[in-house]
N, C-alpha and C positions, 0 to 999 in steps of 0.2 A: 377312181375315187378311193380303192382299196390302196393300201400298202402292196409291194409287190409281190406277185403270189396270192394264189389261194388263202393259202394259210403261211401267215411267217415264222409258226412254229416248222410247218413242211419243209424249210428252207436247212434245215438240222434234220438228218438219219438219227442223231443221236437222241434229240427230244422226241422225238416218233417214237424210237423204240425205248427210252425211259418209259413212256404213256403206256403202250401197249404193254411192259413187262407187268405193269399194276395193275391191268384189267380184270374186275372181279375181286380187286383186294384193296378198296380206296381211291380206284386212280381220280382223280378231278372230274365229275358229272358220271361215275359209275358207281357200280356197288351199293352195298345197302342203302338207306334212308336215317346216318346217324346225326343226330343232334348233338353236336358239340366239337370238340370235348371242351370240358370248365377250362377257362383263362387261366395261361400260367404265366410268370414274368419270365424277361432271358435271365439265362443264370450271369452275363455279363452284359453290363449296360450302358450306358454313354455314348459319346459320339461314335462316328464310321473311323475305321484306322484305314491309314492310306494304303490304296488298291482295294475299297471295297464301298460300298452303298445301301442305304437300307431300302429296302422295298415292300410294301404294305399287300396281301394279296388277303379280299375282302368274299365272303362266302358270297356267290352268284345266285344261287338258288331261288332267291325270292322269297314268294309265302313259303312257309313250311323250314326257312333255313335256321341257319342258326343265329346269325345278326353277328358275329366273329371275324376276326381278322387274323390270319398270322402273319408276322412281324419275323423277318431276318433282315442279315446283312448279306447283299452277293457280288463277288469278285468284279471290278469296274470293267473286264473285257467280256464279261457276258452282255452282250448285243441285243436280242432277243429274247422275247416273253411271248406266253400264251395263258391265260386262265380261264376258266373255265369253272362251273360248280365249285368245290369243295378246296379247288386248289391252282399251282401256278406252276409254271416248267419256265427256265432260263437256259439259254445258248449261246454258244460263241460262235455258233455258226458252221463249225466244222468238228471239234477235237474234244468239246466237254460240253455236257447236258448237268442241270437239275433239277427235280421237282420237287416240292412239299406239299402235302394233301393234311386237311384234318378232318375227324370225324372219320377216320379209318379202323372199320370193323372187323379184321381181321389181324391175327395174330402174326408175325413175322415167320415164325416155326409154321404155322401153315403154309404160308405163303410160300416158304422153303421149300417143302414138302409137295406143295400143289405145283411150281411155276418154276424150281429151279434143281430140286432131286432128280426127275425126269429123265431129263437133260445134260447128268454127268458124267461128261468122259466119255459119252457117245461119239465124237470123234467128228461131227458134221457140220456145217454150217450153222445150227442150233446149238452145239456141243457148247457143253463148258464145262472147267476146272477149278482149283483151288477152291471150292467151297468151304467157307467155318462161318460157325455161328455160336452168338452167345448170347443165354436168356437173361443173364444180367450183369449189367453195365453201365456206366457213366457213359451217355450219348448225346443230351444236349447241354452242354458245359457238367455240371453236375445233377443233372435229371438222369436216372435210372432209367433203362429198357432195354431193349433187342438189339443187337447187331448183326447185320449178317453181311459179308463179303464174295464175291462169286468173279473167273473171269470167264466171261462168253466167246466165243468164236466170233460170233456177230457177222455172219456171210463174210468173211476177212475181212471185217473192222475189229481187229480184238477189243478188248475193255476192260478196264478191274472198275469193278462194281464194289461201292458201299451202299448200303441202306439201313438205315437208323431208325429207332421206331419207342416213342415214347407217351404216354396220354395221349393216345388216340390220334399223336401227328407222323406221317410219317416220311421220312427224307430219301431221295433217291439222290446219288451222285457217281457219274461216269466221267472215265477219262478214260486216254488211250489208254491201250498195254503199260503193262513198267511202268506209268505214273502215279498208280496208287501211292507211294510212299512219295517221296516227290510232292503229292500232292495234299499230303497229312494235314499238315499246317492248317490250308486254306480251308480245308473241310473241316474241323476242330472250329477255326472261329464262327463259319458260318454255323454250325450247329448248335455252339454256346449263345449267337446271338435271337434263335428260335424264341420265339411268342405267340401266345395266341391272347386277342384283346379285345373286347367292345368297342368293334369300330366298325364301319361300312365303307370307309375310301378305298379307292387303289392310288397307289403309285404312277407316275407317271414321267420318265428319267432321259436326258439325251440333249447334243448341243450345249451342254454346259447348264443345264436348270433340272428342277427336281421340281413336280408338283404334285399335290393332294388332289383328288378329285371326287364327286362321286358316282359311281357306276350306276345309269338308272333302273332299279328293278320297279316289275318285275322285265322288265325289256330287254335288258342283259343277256345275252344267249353265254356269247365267247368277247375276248378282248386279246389284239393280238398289237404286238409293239415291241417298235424297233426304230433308232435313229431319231428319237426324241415327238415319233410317232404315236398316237394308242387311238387304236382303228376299234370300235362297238359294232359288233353284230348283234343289230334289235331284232329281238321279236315282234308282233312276227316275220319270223326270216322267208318272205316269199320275193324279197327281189332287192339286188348289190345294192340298188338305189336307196335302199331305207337302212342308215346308220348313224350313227354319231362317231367324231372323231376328238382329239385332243394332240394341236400338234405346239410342240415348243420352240422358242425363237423362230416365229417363221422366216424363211426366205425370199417372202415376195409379201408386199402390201395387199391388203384387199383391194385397194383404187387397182391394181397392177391385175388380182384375180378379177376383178371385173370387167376391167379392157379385157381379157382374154375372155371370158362368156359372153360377151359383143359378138364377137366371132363363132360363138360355138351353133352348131346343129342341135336344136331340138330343146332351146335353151331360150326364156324370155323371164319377161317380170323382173328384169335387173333392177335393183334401187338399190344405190351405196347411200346410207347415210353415216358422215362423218363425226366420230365426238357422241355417238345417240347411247351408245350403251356403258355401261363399268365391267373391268374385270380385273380380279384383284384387287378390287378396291382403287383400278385406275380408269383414264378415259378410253375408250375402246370403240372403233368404227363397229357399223354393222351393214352386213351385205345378206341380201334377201335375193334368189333367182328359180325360176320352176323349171324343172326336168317333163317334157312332155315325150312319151314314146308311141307311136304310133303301133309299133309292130315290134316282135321281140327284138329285146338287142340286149349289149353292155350287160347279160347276167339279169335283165329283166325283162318278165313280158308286158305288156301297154301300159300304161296309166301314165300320171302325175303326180309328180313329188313336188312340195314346197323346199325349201333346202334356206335357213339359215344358219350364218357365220358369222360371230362376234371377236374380236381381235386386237392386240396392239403389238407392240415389238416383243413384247417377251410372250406370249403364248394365242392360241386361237381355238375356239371349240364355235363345232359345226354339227347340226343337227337337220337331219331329211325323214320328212314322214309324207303320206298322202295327205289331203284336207282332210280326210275322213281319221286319221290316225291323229293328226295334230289335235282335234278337240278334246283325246284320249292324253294325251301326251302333254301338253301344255304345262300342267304342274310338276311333272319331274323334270319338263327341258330347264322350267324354272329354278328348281334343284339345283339340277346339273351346271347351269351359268354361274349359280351363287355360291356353289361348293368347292370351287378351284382356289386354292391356295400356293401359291410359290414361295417353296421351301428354302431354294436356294439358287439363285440366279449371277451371271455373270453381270459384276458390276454391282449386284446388288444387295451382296452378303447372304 
């Protein structure tokens, strides 16, 4: 039911170790408890320029967060996303990571100082060189703040490291060795195109469609997405079984996913009803089937999930809780069904 992997940020060394490098200083669901920072516009605006897309990554947190979004543009061959609290990591899977976090309480100069002074020139699989930094700068188009530059050893994966840092957002971006320059450009627009906004959707991108969605809090843990995929790990996270998902242009019919649950182990209560639900504001089947385990398995131990899926050609969102969970859950899966919006779809402008 998951995407493949654990996690499909794990499918990237490079977003692992983006994340870990920020621990303690901002990363996505660590460090302080800050609230914000205040909405600022991109210093350049309008549509995506060709080889790039915009993507929404909405605060997770729940009660206590901020109710924020930030808002960039990222490179059309990053593949992968992971979010989490405060923020998002993008990957190509092998050769470049980035993250953006807001509401990051720590200064860049510390973080230098705490995470990458250390560190220099020791000569080891930790090692790293060319560090500069500078406390002020033009960093997101024309917003002032930090820059700092670093390249890591990275167990021999080199890297040149930029990270950016402005009202309280702050930007990581890795590439191989030698391609920081090379890679100036790409990173310059994604940085001009940073926002932070009153919103609560994410993104949801792949297969040729783009859509809005929104992530139910407070049940939202992580969201991880890839291939036109975006996989919800709900709280509470006690078993694979209880998630929501958001997949684009499917590849199979629900009438098709239902003949295959005919056949499944440990699977009843099929009813496809045809035409029963909207999404998009279109006609949309829906397929209802319960997961029963008897004994641990599949990443969960025993119980019952109810599991529906509402869908048509252009997208599908699926929703599993226990009966006990569903009476909890009912108004945000209703949210969640009425919140989808497609941006932008093959064929359909």
């Amino acid at each position: 039911m998951t995407l493949s992997g654990t996690a499909l940020a794990a499918s990237s060394v490079l977003t692992l170790l983006l994340l870990a490098s920020a621990c303690g200083s901002g990363a996505p669901g660590d460090g302080p408890s800050v609230v914000g920072p205040t909405p600022f516009p991109a210093s350049v605006a309008g549509p995506a320029p060709e080889g790039f897309h915009a993507e929404q990554c909405p605060d997770l947190r729940g009660e206590g967060g901020s109710g924020l979004t930030l808002q960039l543009l990222v490179p059309d061959d990053y593949r992968t996303s992971y979010r989490e609290g405060r923020g998002c990591s993008f990957s190509t899977g092998d050769e470049r990571g980035l993250s953006v976090t807001m509401g990051v309480g720590q200064s860049l100069a510390d973080f230098r100082d705490e995470a990458v002074a250390p560190f220099e020139g020791d000569g080891g699989d930790d090692g790293l060189t060319d560090v500069s930094y500078d406390g002020d700068v033009a960093v997101f188009g024309d917003r002032h703040g930090e820059a700092l530059a670093y390249a890591p050893f990275n167990d021999g994966l080199p890297l040149d490291v930029r990270v950016l840092q402005a009202d309280g957002v702050r930007l990581h971006w890795d590439v191989a060795a030698g391609r920081g320059e090379a890679e100036a450009d790409a990173l310059a627009t994604v940085a001009a195109s940073v926002a932070v906004v009153e919103d609560d959707r994410a993104t949801c991108t792949g297969r040729g469609v783009t859509a809005l969605y929104l992530p139910p809090l407070p049940q939202t843990e992580t969201v991880e997405s890839g291939g036109g995929r975006c996989y919800l790990y709900l709280r509470p996270r006690e078993s694979l079984q209880r998630y929501a998902a958001v997949v684009l242009s499917p590849r199979d019919s629900l009438a098709e996913q239902a003949d295959r649950l005919r056949g499944a182990e440990n699977v009843s209560g099929i009813v496809l009803e045809p035409g029963a639900a909207q999404l998009d504001g279109r006609p949309a089947d829906r397929l209802t089937w319960v997961v029963t385990l008897t004994r641990p398995r599949f990443g969960s131990g025993p119980g019952t999930w109810r599991n529906v899926a509402v869908g048509n050609d252009t997208a599908r969102l699926t929703w599993a809780a226990t009966p006990e969970e569903w009476v909890e859950d009912q108004a945000s899966y209703d949210a969640f069904l009425a919140s989808l919006d497609i941006v932008t779809a093959a064929g359909r402008g």
